[in-house]
DOLUM-101565 format. One record per residue (C-alpha): residue number from 1; x, y, z. Coordinates in pm, 1 decimal. Example, Ala and Ser with C-alpha at 12.3 -4.5 7.8 and 13.67 -1.06 7.14 Angstrom:
2
{n->1, X->1230.0, Y->-450.0, Z->780.0}
{n->2, X->1367.0, Y->-106.0, Z->714.0}
This chain:
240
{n->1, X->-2876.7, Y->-3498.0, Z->-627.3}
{n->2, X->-2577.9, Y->-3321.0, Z->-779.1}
{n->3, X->-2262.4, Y->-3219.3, Z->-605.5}
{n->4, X->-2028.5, Y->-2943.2, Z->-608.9}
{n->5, X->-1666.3, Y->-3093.4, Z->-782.4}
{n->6, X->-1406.1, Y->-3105.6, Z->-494.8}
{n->7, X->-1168.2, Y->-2778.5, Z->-553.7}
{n->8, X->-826.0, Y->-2917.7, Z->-555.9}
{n->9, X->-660.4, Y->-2530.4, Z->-601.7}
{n->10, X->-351.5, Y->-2521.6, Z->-354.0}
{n->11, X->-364.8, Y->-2230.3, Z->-107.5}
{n->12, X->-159.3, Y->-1995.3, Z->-157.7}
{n->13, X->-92.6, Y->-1641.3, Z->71.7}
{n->14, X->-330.1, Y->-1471.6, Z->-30.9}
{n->15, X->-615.8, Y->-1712.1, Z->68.0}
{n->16, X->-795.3, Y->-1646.8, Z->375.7}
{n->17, X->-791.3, Y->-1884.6, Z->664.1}
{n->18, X->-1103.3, Y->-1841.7, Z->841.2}
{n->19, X->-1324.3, Y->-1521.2, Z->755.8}
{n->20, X->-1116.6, Y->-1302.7, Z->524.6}
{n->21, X->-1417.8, Y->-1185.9, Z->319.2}
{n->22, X->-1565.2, Y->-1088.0, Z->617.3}
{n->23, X->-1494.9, Y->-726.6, Z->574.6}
{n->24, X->-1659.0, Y->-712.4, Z->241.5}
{n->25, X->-1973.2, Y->-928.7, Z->333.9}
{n->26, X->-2007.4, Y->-664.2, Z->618.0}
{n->27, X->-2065.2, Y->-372.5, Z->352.4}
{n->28, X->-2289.4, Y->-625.5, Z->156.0}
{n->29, X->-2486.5, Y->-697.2, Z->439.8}
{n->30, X->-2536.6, Y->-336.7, Z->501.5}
{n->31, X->-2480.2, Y->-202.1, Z->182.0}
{n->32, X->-2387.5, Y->58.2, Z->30.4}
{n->33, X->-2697.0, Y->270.3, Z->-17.1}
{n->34, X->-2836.0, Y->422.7, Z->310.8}
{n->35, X->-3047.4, Y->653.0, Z->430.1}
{n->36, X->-2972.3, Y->1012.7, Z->304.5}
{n->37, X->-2704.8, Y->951.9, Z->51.2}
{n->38, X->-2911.3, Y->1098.2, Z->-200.3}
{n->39, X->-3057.2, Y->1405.6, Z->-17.5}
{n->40, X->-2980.5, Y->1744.8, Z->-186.7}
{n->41, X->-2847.7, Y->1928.5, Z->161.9}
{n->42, X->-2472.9, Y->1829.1, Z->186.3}
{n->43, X->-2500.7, Y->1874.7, Z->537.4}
{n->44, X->-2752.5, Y->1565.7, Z->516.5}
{n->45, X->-2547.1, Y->1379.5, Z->336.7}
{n->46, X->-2237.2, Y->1438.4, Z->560.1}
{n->47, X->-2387.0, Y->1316.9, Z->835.2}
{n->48, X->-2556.6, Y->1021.3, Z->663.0}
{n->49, X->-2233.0, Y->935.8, Z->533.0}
{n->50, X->-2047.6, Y->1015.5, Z->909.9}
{n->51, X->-2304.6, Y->759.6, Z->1061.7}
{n->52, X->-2332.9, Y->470.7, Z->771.8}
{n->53, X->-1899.7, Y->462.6, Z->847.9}
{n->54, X->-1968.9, Y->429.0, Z->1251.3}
{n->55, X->-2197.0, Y->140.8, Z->1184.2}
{n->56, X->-2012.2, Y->-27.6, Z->972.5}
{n->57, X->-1726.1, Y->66.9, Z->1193.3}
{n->58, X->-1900.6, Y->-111.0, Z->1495.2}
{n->59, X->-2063.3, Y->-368.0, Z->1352.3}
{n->60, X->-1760.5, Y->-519.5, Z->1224.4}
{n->61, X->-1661.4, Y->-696.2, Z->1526.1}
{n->62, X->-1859.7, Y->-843.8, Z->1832.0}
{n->63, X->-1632.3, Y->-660.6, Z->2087.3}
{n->64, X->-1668.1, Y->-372.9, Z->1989.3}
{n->65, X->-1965.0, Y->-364.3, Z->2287.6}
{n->66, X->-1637.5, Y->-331.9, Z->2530.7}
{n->67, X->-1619.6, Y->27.9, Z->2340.9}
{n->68, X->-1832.7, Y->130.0, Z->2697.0}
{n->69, X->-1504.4, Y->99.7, Z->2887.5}
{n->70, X->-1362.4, Y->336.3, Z->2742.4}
{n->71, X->-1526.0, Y->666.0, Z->2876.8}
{n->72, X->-1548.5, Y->452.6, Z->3196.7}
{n->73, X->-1182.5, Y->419.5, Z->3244.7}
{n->74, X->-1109.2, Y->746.7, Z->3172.5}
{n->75, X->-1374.0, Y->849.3, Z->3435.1}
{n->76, X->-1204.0, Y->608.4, Z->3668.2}
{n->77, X->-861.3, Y->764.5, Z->3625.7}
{n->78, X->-1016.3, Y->1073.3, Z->3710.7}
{n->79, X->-1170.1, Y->989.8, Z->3996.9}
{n->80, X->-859.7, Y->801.4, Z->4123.9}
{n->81, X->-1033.8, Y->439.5, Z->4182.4}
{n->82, X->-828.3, Y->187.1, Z->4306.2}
{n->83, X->-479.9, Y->87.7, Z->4060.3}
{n->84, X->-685.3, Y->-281.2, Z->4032.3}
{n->85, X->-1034.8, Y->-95.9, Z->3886.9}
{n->86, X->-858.7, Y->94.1, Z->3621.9}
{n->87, X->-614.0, Y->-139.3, Z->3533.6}
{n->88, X->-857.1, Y->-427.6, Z->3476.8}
{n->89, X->-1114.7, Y->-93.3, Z->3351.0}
{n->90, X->-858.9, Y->-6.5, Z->3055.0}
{n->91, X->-778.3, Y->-383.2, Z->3018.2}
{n->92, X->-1106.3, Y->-486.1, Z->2878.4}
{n->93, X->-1131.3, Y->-99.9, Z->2689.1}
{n->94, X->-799.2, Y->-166.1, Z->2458.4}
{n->95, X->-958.9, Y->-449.1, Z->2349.5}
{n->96, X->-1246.5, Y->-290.4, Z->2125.9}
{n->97, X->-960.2, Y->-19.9, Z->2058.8}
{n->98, X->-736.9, Y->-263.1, Z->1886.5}
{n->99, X->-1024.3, Y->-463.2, Z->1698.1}
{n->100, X->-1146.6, Y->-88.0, Z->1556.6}
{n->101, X->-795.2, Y->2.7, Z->1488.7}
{n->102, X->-698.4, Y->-316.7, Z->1264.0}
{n->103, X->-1083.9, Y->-315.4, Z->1097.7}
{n->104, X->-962.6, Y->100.0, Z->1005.9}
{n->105, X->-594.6, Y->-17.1, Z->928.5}
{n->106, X->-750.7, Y->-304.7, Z->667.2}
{n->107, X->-982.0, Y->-77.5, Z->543.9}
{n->108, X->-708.4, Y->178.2, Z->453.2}
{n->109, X->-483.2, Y->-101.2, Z->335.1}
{n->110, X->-738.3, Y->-202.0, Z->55.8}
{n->111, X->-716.5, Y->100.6, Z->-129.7}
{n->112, X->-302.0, Y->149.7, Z->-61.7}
{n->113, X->-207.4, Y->-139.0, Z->-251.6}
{n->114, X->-2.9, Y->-432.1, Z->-132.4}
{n->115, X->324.8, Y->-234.3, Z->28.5}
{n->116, X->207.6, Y->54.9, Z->137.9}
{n->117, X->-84.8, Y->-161.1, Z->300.6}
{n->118, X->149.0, Y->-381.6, Z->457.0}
{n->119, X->347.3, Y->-145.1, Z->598.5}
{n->120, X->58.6, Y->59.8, Z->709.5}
{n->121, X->-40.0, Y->-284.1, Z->900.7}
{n->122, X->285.7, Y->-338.1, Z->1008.2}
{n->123, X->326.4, Y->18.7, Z->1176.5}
{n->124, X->-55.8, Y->19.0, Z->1347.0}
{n->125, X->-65.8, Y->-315.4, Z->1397.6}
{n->126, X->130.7, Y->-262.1, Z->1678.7}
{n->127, X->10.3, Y->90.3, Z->1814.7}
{n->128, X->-91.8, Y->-86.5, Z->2131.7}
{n->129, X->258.3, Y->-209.1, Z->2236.8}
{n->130, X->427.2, Y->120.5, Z->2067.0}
{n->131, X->226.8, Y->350.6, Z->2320.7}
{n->132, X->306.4, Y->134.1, Z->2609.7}
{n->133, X->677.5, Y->69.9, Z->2540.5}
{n->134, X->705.9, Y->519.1, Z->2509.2}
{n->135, X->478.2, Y->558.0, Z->2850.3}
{n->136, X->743.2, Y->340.5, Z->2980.2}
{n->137, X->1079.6, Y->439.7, Z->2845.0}
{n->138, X->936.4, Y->796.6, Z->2964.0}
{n->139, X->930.7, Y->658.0, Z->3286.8}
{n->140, X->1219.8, Y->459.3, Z->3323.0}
{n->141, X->1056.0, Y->107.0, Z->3314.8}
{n->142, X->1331.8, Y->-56.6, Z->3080.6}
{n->143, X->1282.9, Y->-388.1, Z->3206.6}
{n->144, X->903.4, Y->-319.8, Z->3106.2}
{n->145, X->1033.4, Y->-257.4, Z->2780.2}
{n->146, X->1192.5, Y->-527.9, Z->2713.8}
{n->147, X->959.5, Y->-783.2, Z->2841.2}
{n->148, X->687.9, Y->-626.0, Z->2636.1}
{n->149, X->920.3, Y->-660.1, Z->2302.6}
{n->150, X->1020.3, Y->-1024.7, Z->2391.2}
{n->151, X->611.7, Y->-1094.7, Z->2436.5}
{n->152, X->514.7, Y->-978.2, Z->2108.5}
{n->153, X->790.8, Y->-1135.7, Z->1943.0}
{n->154, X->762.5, Y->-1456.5, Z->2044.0}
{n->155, X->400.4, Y->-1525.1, Z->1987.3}
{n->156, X->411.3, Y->-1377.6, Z->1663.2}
{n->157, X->687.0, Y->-1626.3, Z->1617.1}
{n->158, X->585.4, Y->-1951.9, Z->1754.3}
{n->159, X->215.2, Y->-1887.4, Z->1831.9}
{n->160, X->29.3, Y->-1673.4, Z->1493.5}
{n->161, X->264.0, Y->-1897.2, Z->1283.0}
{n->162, X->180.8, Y->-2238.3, Z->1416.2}
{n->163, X->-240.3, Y->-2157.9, Z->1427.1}
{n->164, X->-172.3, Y->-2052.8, Z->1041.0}
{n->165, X->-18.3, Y->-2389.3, Z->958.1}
{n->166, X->-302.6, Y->-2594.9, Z->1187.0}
{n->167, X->-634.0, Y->-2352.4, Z->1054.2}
{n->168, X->-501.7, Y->-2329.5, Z->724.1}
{n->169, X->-407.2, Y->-2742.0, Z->659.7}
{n->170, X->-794.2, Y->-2727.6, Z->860.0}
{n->171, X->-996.3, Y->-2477.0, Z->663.1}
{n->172, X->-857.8, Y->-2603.2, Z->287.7}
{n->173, X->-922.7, Y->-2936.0, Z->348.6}
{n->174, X->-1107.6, Y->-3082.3, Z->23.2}
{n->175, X->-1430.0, Y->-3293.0, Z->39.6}
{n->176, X->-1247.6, Y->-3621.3, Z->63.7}
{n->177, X->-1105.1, Y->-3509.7, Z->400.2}
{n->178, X->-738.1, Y->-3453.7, Z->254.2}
{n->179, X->-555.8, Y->-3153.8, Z->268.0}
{n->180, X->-407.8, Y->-2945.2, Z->10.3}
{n->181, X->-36.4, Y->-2809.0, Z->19.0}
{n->182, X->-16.0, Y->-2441.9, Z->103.3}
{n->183, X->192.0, Y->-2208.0, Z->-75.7}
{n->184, X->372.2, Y->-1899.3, Z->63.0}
{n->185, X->556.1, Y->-1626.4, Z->-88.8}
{n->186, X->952.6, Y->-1685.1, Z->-80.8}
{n->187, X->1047.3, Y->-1366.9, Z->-169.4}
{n->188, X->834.5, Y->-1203.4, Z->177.1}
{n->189, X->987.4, Y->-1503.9, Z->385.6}
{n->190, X->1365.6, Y->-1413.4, Z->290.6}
{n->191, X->1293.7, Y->-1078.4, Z->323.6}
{n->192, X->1144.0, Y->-1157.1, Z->660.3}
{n->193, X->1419.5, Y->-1394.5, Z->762.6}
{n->194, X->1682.7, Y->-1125.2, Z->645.8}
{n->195, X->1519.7, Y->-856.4, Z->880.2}
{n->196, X->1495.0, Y->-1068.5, Z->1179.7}
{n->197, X->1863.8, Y->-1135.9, Z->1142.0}
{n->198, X->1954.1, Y->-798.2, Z->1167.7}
{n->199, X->1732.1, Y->-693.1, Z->1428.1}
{n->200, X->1890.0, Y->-1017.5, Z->1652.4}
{n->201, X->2220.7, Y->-931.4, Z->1546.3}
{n->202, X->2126.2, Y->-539.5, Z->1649.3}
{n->203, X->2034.7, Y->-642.5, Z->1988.4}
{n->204, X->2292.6, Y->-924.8, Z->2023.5}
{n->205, X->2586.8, Y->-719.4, Z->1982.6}
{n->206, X->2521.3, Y->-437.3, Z->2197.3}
{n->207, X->2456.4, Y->-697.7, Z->2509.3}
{n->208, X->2755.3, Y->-899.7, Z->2428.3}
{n->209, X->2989.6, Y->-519.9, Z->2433.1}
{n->210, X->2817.5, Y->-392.3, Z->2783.2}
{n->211, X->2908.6, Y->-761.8, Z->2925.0}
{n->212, X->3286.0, Y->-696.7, Z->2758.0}
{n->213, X->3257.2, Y->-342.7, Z->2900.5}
{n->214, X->3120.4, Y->-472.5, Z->3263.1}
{n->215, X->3387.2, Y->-703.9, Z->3286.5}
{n->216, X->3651.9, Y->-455.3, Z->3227.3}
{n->217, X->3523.8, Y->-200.2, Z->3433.1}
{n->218, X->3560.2, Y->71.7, Z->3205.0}
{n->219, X->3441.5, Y->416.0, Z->3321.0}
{n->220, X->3313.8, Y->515.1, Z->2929.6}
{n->221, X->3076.9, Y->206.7, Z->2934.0}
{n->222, X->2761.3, Y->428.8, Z->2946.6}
{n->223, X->2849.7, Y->662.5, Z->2719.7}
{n->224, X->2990.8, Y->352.8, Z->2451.9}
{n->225, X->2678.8, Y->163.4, Z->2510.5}
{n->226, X->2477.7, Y->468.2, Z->2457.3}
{n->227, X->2652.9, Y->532.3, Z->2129.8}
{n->228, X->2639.9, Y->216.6, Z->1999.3}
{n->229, X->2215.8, Y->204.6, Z->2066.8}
{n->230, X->2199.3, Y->517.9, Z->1895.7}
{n->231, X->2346.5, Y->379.7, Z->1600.7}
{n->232, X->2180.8, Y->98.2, Z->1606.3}
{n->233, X->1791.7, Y->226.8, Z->1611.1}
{n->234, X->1901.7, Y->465.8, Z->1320.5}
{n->235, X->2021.4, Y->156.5, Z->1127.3}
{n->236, X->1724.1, Y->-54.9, Z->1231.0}
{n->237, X->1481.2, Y->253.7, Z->1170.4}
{n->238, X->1683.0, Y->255.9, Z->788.0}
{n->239, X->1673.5, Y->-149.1, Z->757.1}
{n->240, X->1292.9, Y->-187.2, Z->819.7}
């Protein structure tokens, strides 16, 4: 009985954790010759080609069967149900949203190339809290705001970097049971590392001048404060 030789390549960025060839065992598994692809009416083939995408599209995730909360939670909003029904309603229908809107982003990001792809993820990878944080700042809910930046910040600090290091030192384990060093880019954790500085420092130094301001009970505190931010999201807007 012959065995396969132990692969003892380290890990490096690029590798995935857990399923990253998913997405192209998906198109193998359906492939990519279907029905009507080779019919001589375009309008055949447009809609062949419209519904081979949505299948793909849906079959690419498991909650993607949530997708039937959607029309329901509009419906509900319509209706006026009760603020519990639609909130829990739209709850469970951003879920499928977000899993069909990174599968689209990824999808995109293959044939963009490495920075336009990453900046595509980085932008639409967070369309979710981006349309909540404008509903709110449209409203006035500031303190909304800023607890929804501090909650995606720190769990993609402490939480989606600690389950790398634990399913990565898991997943390229060898045969013998020991694990294999990782390797990450330098050059994208600097650059990372550099960015969060300046987004701290961005948001540090505007709190530290209203509580200077506050103190001295300045009547022009508003309209300082209000400057400053200004400033600062065009810098921040330049920086990243």
């Amino acid at each position: 009985m012959s065995t396969k030789p132990a692969d003892n390549r380290a890990a490096d960025g690029n590798s995935p954790l857990l399923n990253g060839g998913a997405s192209s065992a998906l198109h193998d598994t359906i492939g990519n010759a279907y029905p009507g692809i080779d019919n001589s009416n375009i309008a055949v083939r447009s809609i062949a080609y419209s519904w081979h995408t949505s299948k793909v599209t849906l079959l690419s995730n498991s909650v993607n069967v949530l997708l039937v909360m959607v029309p329901l939670g509009i419906i509900a909003g319509k209706l006026g149900w009760s603020p519990t029904a639609i909130f829990t309603i739209n709850f469970f229908a951003i879920i499928p949203l977000a899993a069909v809107l990174s599968f689209a982003t990824e999808e995109i990001s293959m044939k963009l190339g490495e920075t336009l792809g990453g900046l595509l993820n980085a932008t639409f990878g967070n369309a979710v809290e981006l349309i909540v944080s404008i509903v709110a700042l449209q409203r006035n809910e500031i303190e909304l705001v800023q607890a929804l930046m501090l909650g995606s910040i720190l769990p993609n600090l402490l939480l989606v970097m600690g389950m790398c290091f634990l399913f990565g030192g898991i997943i390229h384990r060898g045969e013998s049971g020991n694990g294999r060093e990782q390797v990450f880019s330098s050059a994208s954790a600097q650059t990372t590392c550099s960015l969060m500085t300046f987004s701290s420092a961005s948001l540090v130094i505007p709190a530290a001048l209203y509580a200077v301001l506050n103190q001295s009970g300045s009547d022009e505190k508003a309209q300082s404060i209000l400057t400053l931010s200004r400033g600062t999201c065009c810098l921040i807007t330049q920086g990243c």
